[in-house]
N, C-alpha and C positions, 0 to 999 in steps of 0.2 A: 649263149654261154652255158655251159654245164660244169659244173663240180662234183666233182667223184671224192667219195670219203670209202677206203678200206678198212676192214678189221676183223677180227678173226686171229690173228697172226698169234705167234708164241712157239713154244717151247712143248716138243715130246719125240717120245724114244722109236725109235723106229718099228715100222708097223702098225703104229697109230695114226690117228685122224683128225681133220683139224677142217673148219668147214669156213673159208672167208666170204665175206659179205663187201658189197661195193655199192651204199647210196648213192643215190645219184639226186644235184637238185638245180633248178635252173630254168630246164628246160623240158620237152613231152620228152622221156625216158624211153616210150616204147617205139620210137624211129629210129633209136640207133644204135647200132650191132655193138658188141659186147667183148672183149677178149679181154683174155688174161695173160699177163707178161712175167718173166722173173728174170732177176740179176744175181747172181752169184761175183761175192769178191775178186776182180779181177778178169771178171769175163763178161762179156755183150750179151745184151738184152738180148731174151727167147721167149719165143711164143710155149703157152704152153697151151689155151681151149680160149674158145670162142663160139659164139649164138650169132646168129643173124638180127637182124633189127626183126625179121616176122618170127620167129624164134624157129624155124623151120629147119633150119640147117647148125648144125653143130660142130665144131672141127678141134681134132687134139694132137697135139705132139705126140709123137711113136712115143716118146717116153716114159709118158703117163696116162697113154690108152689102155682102157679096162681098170685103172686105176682112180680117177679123178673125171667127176661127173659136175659143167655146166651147166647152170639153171637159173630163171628169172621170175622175178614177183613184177609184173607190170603196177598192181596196185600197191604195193609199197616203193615203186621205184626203188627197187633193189636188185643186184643179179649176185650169184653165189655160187661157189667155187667147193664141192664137197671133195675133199682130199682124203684117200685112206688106202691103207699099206704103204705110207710113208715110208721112204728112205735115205740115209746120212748127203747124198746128192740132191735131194728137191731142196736143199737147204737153201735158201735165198730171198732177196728180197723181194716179194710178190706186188705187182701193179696190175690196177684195174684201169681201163681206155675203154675211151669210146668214138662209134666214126658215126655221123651221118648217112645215115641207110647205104653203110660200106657194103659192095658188092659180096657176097660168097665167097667169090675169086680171090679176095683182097685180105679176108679175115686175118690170116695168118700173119701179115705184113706188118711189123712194126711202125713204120715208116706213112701208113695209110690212115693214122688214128688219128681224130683231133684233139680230146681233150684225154689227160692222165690223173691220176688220184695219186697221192704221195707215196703210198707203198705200207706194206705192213710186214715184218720180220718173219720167216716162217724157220724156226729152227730142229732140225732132225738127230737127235743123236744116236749114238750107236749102242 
């Protein structure tokens, strides 16, 4: 069993940065790939970046490529989510998952992760 705790999350004006963080505690951290998800009110879960379990491989939504840079502390079991040139659209509620040495292939998949962390608010204003 693994438990994901996010945080980071809050409130700023567009064009800013906001950098979430996703302990992890339970289990060896460094086996299992890493993604970031968001829900916006009213609309289905989206991938937005993900790590491999070997940290090798890295994968982002068109949307926030060049934007939003994935990265992991295997020694603090932490992975971290650096967001910047935020805009009024990234606005949503951000979850942290994790799969079991999830394929490359898979990263992106909602559907593929086993365990979820509760979310943390990320709000963008105009």
């Amino acid at each position: 069993q693994v438990q994901l705790v996010e945080s980071g999350g809050g409130l700023v004006q567009a064009g800013g940065s906001l950098r979430l963080s996703c302990a992890a505690s339970g289990r060896t951290f460094s086996s299992y790939a890493m993604g970031w998800f968001r829900q916006a009110p009213g609309k289905e879960r989206e991938f937005v970046a993900a790590i491999s379990w070997s940290g090798g491989t890295t994968v982002y939504a068109d949307s926030v490529k060049g934007r939003f840079t994935i990265s992991r502390d295997n020694a603090k079991n932490t992975r971290y989510l650096q967001m910047n040139s935020l805009k009024p659209e990234d606005t949503a509620v951000y979850y942290c998952a994790a799969g079991l040495r999830l394929s490359r292939w898979y990263l992106n998949r909602v559907n593929e992760y086993d365990y979820w962390g509760q979310g943390t608010q990320v709000t963008v204003s105009s």
